[in-house]
C-alpha atoms as one frame of an Amber mdcrd trajectory, in Angstrom:
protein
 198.089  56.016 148.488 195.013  54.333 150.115 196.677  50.907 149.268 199.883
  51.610 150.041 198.750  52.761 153.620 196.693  49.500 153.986 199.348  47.376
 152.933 201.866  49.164 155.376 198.634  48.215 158.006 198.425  44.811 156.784
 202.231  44.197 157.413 202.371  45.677 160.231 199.818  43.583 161.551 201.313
  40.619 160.040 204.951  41.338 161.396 203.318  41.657 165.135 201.546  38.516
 164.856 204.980  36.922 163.802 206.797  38.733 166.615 203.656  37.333 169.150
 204.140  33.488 167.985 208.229  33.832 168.280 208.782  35.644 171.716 207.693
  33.596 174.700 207.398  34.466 178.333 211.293  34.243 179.687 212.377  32.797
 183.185 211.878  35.479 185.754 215.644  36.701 185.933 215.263  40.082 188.933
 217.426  38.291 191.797 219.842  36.941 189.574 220.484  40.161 188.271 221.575
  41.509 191.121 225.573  41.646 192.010 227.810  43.407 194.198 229.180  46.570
 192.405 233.427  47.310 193.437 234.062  49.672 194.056 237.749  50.974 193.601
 240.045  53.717 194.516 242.190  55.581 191.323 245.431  53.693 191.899 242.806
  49.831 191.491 242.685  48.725 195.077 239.368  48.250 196.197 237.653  50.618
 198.602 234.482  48.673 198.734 232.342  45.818 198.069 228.749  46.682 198.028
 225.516  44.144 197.195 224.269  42.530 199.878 220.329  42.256 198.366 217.790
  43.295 200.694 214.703  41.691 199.075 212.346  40.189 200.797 209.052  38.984
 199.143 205.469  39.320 200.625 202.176  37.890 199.947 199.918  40.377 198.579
 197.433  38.986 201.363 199.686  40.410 203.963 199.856  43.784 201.785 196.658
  45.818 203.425 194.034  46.150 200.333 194.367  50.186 200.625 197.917  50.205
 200.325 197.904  47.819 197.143 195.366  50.376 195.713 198.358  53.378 196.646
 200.256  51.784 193.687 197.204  51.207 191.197 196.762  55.134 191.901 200.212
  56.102 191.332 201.110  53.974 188.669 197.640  52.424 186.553 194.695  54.089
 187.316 193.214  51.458 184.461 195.415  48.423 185.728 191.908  46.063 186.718
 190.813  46.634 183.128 193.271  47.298 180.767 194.638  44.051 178.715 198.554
  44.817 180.184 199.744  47.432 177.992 199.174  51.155 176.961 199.739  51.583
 173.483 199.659  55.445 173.154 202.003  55.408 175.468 204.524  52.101 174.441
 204.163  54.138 170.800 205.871  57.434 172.776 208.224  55.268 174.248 209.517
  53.571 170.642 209.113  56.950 169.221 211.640  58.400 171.412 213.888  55.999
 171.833 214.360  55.489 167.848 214.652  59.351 167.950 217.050  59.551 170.464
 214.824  61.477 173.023 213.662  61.760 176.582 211.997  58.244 177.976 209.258
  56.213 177.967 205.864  57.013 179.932 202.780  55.687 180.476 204.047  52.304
 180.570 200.991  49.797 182.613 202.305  48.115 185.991 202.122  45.243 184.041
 205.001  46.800 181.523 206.696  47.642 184.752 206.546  44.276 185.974 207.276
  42.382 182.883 210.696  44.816 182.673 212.023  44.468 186.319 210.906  40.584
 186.491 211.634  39.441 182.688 214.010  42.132 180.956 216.078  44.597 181.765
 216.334  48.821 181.975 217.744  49.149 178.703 216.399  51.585 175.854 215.941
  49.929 172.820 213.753  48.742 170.448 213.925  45.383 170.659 213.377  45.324
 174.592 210.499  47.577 174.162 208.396  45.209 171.340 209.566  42.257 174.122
 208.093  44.231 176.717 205.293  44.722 174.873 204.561  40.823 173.717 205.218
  39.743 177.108 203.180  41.988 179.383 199.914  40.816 176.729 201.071  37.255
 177.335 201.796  37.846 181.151 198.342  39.497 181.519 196.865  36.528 180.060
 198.475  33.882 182.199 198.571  35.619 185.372 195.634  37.475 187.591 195.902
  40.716 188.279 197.129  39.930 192.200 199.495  38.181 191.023 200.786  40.657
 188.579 200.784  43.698 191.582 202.027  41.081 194.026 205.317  40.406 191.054
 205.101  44.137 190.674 205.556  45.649 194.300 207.988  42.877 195.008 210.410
  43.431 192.283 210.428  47.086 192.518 212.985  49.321 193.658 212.544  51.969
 196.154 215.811  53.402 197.015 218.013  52.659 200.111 219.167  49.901 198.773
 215.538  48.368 199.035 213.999  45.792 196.352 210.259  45.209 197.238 207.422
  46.233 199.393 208.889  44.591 202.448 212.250  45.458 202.448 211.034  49.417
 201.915 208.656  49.125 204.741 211.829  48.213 206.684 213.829  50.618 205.070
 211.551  53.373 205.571 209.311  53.286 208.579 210.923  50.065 210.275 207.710
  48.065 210.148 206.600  45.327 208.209 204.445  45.918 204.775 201.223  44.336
 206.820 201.669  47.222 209.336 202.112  49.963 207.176 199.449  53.211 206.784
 197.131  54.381 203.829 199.614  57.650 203.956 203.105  55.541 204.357 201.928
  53.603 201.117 201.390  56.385 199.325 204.609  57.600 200.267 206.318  54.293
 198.925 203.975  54.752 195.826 205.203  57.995 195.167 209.079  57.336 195.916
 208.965  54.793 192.900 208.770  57.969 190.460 212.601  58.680 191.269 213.904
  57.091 194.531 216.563  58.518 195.369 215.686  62.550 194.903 212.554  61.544
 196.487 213.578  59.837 199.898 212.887  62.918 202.125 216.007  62.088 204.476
 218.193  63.715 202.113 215.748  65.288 199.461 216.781  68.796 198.508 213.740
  71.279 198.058 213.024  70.436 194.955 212.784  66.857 195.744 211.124  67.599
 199.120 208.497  69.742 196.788 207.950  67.474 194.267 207.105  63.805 196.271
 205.106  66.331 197.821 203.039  66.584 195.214 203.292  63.095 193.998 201.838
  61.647 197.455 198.551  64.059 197.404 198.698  63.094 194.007 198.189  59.239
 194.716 195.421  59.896 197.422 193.648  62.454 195.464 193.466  59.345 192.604
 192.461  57.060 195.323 189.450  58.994 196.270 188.143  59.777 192.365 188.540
  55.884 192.418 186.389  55.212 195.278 189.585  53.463 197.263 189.491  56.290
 199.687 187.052  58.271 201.585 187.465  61.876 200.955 186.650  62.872 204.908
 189.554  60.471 205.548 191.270  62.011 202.800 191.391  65.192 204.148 192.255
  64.386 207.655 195.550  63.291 206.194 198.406  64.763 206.508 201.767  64.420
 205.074 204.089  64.098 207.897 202.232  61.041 208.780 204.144  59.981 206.122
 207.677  61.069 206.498 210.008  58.256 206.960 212.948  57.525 209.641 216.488
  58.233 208.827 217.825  55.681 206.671 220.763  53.150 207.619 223.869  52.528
 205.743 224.580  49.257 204.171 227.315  46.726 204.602 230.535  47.963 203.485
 229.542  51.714 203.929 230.700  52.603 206.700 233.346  55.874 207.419 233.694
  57.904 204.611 232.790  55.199 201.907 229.050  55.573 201.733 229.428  59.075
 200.694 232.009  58.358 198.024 229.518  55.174 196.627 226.700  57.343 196.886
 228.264  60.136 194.700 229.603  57.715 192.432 225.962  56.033 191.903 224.757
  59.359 191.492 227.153  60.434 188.635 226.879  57.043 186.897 223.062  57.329
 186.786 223.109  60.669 185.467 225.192  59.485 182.721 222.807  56.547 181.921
 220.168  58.847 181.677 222.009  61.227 179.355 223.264  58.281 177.177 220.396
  55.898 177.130 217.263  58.450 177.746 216.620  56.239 181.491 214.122  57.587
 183.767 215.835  58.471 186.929 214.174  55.581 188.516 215.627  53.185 185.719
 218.544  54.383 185.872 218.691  54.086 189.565 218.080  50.144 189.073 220.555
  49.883 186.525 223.173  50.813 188.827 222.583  49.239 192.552 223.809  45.719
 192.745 223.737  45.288 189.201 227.894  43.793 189.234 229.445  47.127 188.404
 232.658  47.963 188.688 233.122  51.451 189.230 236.562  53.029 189.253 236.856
  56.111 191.597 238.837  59.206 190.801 239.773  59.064 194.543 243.264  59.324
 195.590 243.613  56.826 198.279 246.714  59.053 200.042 244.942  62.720 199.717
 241.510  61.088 200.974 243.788  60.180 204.171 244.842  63.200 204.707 241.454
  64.879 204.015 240.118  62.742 206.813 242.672  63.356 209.251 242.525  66.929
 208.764 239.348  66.930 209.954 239.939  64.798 212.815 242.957  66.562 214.045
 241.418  70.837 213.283 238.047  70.257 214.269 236.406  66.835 215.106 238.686
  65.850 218.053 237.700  69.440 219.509 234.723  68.841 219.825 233.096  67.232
 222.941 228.968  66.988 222.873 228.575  66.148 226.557 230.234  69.042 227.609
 228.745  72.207 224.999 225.739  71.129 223.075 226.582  72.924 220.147 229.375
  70.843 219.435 226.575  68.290 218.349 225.441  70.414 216.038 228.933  70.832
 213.851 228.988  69.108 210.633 232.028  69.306 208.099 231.912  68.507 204.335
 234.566  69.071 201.878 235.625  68.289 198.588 239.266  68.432 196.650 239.603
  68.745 192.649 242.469  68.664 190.592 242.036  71.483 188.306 244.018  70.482
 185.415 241.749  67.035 185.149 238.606  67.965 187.081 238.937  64.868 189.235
 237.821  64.552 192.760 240.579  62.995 194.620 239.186  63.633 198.055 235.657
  63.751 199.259 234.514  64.178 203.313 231.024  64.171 203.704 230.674  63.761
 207.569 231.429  62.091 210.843 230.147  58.498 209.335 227.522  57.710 206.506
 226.052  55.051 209.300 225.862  58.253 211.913 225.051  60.875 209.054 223.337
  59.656 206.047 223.251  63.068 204.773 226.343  63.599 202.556 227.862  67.102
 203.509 229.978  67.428 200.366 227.032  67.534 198.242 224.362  69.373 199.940
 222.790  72.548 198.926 220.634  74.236 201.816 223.416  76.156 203.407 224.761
  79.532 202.420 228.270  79.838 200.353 228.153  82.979 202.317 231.165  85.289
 201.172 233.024  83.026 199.042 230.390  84.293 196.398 232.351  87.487 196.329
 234.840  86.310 193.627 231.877  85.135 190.932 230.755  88.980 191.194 233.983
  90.390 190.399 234.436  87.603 187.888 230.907  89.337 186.200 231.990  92.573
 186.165 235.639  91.727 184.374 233.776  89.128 182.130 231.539  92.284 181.058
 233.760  94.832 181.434 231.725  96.658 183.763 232.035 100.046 185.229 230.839
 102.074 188.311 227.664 104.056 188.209 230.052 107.260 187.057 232.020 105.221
 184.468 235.275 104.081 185.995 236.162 100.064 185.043 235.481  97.875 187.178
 238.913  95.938 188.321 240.840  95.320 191.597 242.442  98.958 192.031 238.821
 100.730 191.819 237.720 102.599 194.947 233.910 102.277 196.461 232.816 103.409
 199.257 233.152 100.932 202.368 230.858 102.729 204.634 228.914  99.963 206.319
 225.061  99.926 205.607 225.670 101.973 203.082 222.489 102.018 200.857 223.140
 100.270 197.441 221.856 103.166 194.443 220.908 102.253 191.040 221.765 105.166
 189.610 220.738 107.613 191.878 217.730 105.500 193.233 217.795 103.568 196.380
 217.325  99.598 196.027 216.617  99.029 199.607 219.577  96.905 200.184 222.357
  98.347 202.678 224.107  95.664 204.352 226.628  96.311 207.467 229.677  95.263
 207.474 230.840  93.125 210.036 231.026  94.323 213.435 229.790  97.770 211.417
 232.734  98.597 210.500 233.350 101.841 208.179 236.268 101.563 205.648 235.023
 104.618 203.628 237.201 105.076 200.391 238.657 101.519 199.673 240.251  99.393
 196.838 238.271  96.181 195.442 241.218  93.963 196.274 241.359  95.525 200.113
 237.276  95.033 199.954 238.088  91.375 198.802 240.799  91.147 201.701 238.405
  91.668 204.555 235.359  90.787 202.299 233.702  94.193 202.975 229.539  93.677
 202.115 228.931  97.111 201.368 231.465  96.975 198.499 229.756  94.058 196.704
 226.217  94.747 197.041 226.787  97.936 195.563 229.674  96.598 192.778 226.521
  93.440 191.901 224.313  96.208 191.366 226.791  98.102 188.895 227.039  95.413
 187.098 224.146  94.154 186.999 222.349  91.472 188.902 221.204  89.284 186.177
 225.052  89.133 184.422 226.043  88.051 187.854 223.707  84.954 188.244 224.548
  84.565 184.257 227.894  84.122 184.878 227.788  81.996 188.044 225.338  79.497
 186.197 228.588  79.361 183.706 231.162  78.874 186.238 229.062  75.528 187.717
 226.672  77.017 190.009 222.985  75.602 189.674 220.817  78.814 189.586 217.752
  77.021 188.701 214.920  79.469 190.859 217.906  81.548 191.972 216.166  85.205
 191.984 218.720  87.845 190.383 218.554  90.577 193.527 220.985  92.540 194.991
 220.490  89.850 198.101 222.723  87.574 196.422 225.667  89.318 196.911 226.077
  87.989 199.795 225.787  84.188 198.959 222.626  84.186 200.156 222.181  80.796
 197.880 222.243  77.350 198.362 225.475  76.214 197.355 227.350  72.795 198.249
 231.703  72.022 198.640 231.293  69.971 195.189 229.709  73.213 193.604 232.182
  75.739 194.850 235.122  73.075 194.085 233.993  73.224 190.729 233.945  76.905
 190.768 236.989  77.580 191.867 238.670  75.422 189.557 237.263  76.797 186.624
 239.389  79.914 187.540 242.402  78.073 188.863 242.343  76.480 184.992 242.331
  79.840 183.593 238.506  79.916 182.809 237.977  76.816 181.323 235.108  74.876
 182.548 235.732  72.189 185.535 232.872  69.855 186.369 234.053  67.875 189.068
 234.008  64.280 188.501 234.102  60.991 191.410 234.065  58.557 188.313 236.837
  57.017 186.328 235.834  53.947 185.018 232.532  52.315 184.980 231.951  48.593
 183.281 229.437  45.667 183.493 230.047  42.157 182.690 229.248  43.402 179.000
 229.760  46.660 178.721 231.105  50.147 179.478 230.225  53.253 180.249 232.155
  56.416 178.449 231.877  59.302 181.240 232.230  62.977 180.209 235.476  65.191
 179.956 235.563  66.817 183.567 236.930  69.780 181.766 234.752  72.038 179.198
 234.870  75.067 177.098 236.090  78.575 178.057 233.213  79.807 179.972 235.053
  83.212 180.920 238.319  84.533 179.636 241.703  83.587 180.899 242.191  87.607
 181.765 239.578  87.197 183.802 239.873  83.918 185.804 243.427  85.028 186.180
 242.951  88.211 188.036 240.348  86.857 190.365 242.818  84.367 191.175 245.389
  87.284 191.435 242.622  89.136 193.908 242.102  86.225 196.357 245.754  85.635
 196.646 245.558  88.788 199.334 242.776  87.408 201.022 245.516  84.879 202.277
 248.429  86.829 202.529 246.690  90.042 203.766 243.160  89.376 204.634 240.542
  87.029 206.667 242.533  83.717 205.892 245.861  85.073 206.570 246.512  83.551
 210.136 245.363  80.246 209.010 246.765  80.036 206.305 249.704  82.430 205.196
 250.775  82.309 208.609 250.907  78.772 208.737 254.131  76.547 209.274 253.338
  73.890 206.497 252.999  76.408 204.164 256.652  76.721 202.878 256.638  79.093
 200.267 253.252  77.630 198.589 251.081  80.244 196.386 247.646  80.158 197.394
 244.385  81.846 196.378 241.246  81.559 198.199 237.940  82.723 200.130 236.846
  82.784 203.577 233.111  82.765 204.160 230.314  82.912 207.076 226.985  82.918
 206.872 224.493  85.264 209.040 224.309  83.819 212.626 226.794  81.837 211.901
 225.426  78.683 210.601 227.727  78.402 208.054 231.553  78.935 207.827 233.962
  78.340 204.603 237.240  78.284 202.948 237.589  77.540 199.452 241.098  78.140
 198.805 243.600  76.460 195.623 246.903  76.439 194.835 247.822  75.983 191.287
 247.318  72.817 191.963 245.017  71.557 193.795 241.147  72.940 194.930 239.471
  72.895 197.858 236.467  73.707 199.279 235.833  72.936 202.891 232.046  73.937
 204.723 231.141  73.644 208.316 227.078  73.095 208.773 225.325  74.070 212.335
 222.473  71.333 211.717 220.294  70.540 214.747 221.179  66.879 215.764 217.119
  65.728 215.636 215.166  67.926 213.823 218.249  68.541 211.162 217.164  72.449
 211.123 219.817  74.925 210.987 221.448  76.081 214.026 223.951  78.680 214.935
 227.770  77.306 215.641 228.592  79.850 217.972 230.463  79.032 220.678 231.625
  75.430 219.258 234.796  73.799 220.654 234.952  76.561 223.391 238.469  77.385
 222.338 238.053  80.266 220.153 237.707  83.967 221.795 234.735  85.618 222.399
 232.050  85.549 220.837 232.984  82.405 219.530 231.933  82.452 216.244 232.809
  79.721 213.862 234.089  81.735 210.694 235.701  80.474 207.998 238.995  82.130
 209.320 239.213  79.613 211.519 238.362  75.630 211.351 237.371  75.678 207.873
 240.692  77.487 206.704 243.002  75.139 208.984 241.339  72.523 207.757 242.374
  73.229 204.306 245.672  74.559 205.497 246.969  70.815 206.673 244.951  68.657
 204.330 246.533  71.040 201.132 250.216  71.770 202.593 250.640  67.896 203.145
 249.621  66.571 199.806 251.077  69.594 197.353 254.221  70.675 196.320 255.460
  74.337 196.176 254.061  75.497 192.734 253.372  79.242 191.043 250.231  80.398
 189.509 250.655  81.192 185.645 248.971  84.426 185.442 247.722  86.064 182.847
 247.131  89.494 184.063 248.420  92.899 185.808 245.844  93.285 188.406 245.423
  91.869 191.754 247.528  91.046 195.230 249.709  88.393 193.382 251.357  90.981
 190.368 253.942  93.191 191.277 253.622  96.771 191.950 254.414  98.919 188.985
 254.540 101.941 191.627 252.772 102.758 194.897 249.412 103.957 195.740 248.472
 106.647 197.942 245.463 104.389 200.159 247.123 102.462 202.795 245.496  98.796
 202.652 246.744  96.791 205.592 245.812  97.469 209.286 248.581  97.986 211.936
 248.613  94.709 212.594 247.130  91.529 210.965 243.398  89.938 211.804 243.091
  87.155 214.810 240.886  84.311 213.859 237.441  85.826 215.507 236.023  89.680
 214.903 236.678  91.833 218.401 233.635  91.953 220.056 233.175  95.812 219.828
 234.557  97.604 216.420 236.667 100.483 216.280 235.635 103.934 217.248 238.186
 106.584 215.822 236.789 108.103 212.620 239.495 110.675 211.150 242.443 109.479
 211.774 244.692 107.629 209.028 245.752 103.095 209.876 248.954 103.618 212.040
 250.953 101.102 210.224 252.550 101.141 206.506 251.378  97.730 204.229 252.812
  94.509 204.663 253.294  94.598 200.965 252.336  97.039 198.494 248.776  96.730
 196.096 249.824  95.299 192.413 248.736  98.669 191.067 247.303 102.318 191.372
 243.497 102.840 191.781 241.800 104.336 189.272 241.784 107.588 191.442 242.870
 108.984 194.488 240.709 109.302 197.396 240.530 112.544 198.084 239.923 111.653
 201.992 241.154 109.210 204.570 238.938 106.277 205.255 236.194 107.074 207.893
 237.860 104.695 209.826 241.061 102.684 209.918 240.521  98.477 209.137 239.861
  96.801 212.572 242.817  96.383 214.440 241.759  93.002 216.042 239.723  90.473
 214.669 238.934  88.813 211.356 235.805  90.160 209.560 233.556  87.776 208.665
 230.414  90.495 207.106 228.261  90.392 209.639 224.405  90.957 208.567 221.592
  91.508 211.439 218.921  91.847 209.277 217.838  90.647 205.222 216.682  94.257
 203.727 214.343  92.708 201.415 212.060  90.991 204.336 213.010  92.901 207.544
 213.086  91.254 210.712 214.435  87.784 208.882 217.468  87.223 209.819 217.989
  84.238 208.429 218.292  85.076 205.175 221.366  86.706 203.933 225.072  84.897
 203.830 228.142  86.896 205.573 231.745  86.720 204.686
């Protein structure tokens, strides 16, 4: 055994020397890497060229001597010493990538350097040994200046920025001479994962996490004497934070956001196929001659855009209401039967807004939540706290602030309804109409918080740190248009899985890469998806989206499902609506023009009635109304199920469900005060089927006979006094 083990020694040893007389030092190859990537819509023609390299390479004389020591301390603590490569660590790397897991760490700036200057981003074995012969031979040849100077001027740092230079530019609009102790660090830090770090359009993880990474490098700096701590700890991160970013060349209107998401997707897929660091895979894909085939339909992103323009941006007028600065509008559209996204809006102009609305998470899904808890409770086949199923004829108690009970014991949760309205006995599909709170705090409780959250995190929704409280019922999440796109898909396709997709095709000079099937595995049954689907079809012909969209002259006979939504103090308002054949989710963001905090959008376009509120009644469901209408044909939903608004009555019920006369697009300003009397007017069309038992009273009080509920919530019951919290309608 001994001599077996030596001789596996000696030939290893023997092999490497080999392998160090046959690979030589290459010709430094980084700019001539770099390409434009096309960009094309579904149908071929090209929707953008984009490449122009911004690289721009600096003396490391100019480079002040603390911020070249911000990269030592991110990167190579050892770098001055070390002989150019980490063994332990180019071991892990070879290890996993012959295993076929995660990445390599630990590599020495001088691997770093050797790979963006000599190689390439690929994981494999043979680049990896290369990498490995070269950075010893490199570290040989070349100081250790010259090595960081190669390093910091070959490396990528996000926004479309190769080198120290270019970032400093990018970032802070300065040259790399000028920059600060704390804006190197920054730049240190981003090189970890550009993109999710660049704070401009970081979520909170991101935002968290380069964070970290920048005390990180300083705290390094000062154990290596680079720093002094009293200076250290007079430093503070938004010293740091860098200026809003600027498109590039050929970004402009609506195609930045559709190149950005396409980037994104690609890069996720390299790092699922090849085991790339998000930073590698980040350099893989800008300007590296890609040509990346959109799923975008050139005629439905038209139409998406002028939608926009014609419901909503060409109301509104900054110089006359400030608010009307404040209004931003993302959506996304999804064909359910291929999980494609043919139309993308992510805001007024990716050079004016860098921040892409159709894929950001910090605002509220508000009410359209609503279906994903009655999707729970027929996925589990739930029941009420005294054992009646849980389906769309069931009665709870609308009583607004109505305290949610756990059998028998108080949660402290009792959201109002909006404008306080009490609805006493009512159905679950009349609750879903006029998306009653009390209703679905108290029907997420029955069936149980943590199956809720289970079964949005199946439908598409990232729950990662998402706390399973009653809370949530209201959509008091983070959610984006691409996530609830996705959602409601999955139960336009009957339950099976839709992850929505920008990318078709995506090939290099020599080779391709094979995305993922938009379209999964049943994640909840057909019976299911179907009668959710059933439910939300009286939310349009019956409920908060009926002027906009029932009501509406394009509609022509169309079926259509769908969601209204609006977040407390109306800082969020949305429609996510689909028709059997199309999905789409449309969000309106108040976001403070300069400090990008959110703000209310009361008031906006001064042309809806008082209050003004922004719900998703109104712009967001027009909006959807003559984007969808224009670019679908008259189609049925193929339902599998007995239950809900779109089946037909088997007899009638006893509980009158529609008001005397149908909901404007903004809530009265005061709600109604009789309390005993029965709604004056019959239904507009009879419930698909008896509840589960008759009220044995009238409803406290008749549905609002003027205005269209949006769920109002004053106050979040697990922090009182917050009110900014909790997600409405």
């Amino acid at each position: 055994m001994l001599g077996t083990f030596l001789g596996l020694c000696l030939l290893g040893i023997g092999g490497f020397v080999v392998l160090y007389m046959l690979v030589d030092v290459p010709k430094g190859n980084a700019a001539a890497r770099q390409q434009s990537n096309i960009y094309k819509y579904s149908d071929g023609s090209v929707l953008a060229r984009v490449g122009t390299v911004n690289r721009e390479s600096v003396d490391l004389a100019k480079v002040p001597k603390p911020v070249q020591h911000t990269f030592v301390a991110a990167e190579n603590k050892t770098f001055y010493h070390d002989s150019g490569i980490d063994v332990r660590g180019l071991a892990r790397g070879l290890f996993n990538t012959v295993s076929g897991h995660g990445t390599q760490g630990g590599s020495t700036i001088t691997q770093q350097y050797v790979k963006n200057y000599y190689l390439n981003q690929d994981q494999t074995v043979t680049r990896k040994l290369k990498e490995m012969v070269i950075s010893l031979k490199v570290d040989r040849r070349l100081t250790k200046e010259q090595i960081l100077a190669g390093y910091i001027n070959t490396s990528y740092y996000g926004r479309n920025a190769y080198g120290i230079q270019a970032a400093a530019q990018a970032y802070y609009r300065t040259d790399a001479s000028k920059l600060s102790v704390q804006q190197g660090a920054y730049l240190a830090a981003l090189l970890q994962a550009p993109s999710q770090y660049d704070w401009t359009v970081a979520g909170d993880v991101g935002r968290r996490l380069v964070r970290e990474r920048w005390n990180y490098v300083l705290d390094n700096m000062v154990k290596q004497k680079w720093l002094d701590p009293t200076a250290r700890q007079n430093m503070k991160f938004t010293d740091a934070i860098p200026k809003e970013p600027k498109g590039t060349p050929g970004e402009e209107g609506q195609k930045g956001y559709l190149v950005q998401l396409a980037n994104q997707q690609l890069e996720q897929q390299l790092m699922s196929d090849e085991g790339m660091s998000r930073t590698q895979a980040e350099a893989a894909v800008v300007d590296r001659g890609w040509t990346i085939t959109l799923n975008i339909d050139k005629k439905r992103q038209k139409a998406l855009e002028q939608a926009v323009k014609s419901q909503l941006t060409s109301k509104l007028d900054p110089k006359k209401r400030k608010v009307d600065g404040n209004v931003q509008a993302g959506a996304v559209s999804v064909d359910p039967k291929t999980g494609h996204v043919v139309a993308l809006y992510g805001g007024q102009d990716y050079f004016k807004h860098y921040f892409n609305n159709a894929t950001r998470r910090d605002y509220q899904p508000a009410s359209t939540f609503k279906p994903v808890i009655l999707a729970a409770a027929l996925e589990h086949s739930a029941t009420t706290q005294n054992g009646k199923p849980i389906n769309a004829g069931t009665l709870y108690d609308g009583t607004s602030g109505r305290q949610v009970l756990d059998h028998g014991s108080k949660v402290g949760f009792a959201p109002p309804n909006e404008d306080h309205v009490d609805y006493g006995p009512i159905t679950v599909q009349r609750a879903m109409d006029e998306s009653v709170n009390s209703v679905f705090a108290q029907m997420g409780v029955d069936v149980g918080m943590t199956k809720v959250m289970d079964t949005a995190k199946q439908l598409g929704m990232d729950t990662e740190g998402m706390q399973a409280v009653p809370a949530q019922t209201l959509g008091s999440m983070g959610a984006s248009p691409l996530e609830m796109a996705g959602i409601y898909a999955t139960f336009d396709n009957h339950g099976h899985k839709v992850t929505p997709s920008i990318v078709k095709t995506a090939e290099q000079k020599d080779r391709s890469v094979h995305m993922p099937d938009p379209l999964g595995d049943q994640v909840i049954s057909r019976t299911a998806a179907d009668t959710v689907t059933s439910v939300l079809t009286g939310v349009v012909d019956d409920g908060t989206a009926k002027t906009s969209v029932a009501a509406n002259p394009l509609r022509n006979g169309q079926q259509v499902a769908g969601k209204t939504g609006t977040s407390d103090e109306n800082k969020s308002a949305w429609f996510t609506g689909y028709t059997p054949d199309l999905v789409t989710s449309v969000g309106l963001f108040g976001e403070d023009g300069k400090t990008r905090s959110h703000v209310s959008m009361m008031g906006a376009t001064g042309l809806l009635p008082y209050p003004g509120r922004v719900n998703g009644g109104s712009y967001p469901a027009r909006i959807w109304a003559e984007y969808t209408f224009g670019v679908t044909e008259r189609a049925r939903f193929d339902l599998d199920t007995t239950q809900g608004a779109a089946v037909e009555p088997t007899d009638t019920p006893t509980l009158s469900r529609t008001p005397s006369q149908s909901p404007s697009d903004t809530p009265s300003s005061k709600p109604p005060t009789s309390t005993s009397t029965s709604p004056s007017g019959t239904p507009s069309r009879t419930p698909t089927r008896t509840p589960t038992q008759t009220p044995s009273q009238t409803p406290t009080s008749p549905s609002p006979t003027t205005g269209q509920p949006t769920d109002g919530v004053t106050q979040d019951p697990l922090n009182p006094g917050n009110t900014d919290n909790l997600g409405r309608q």
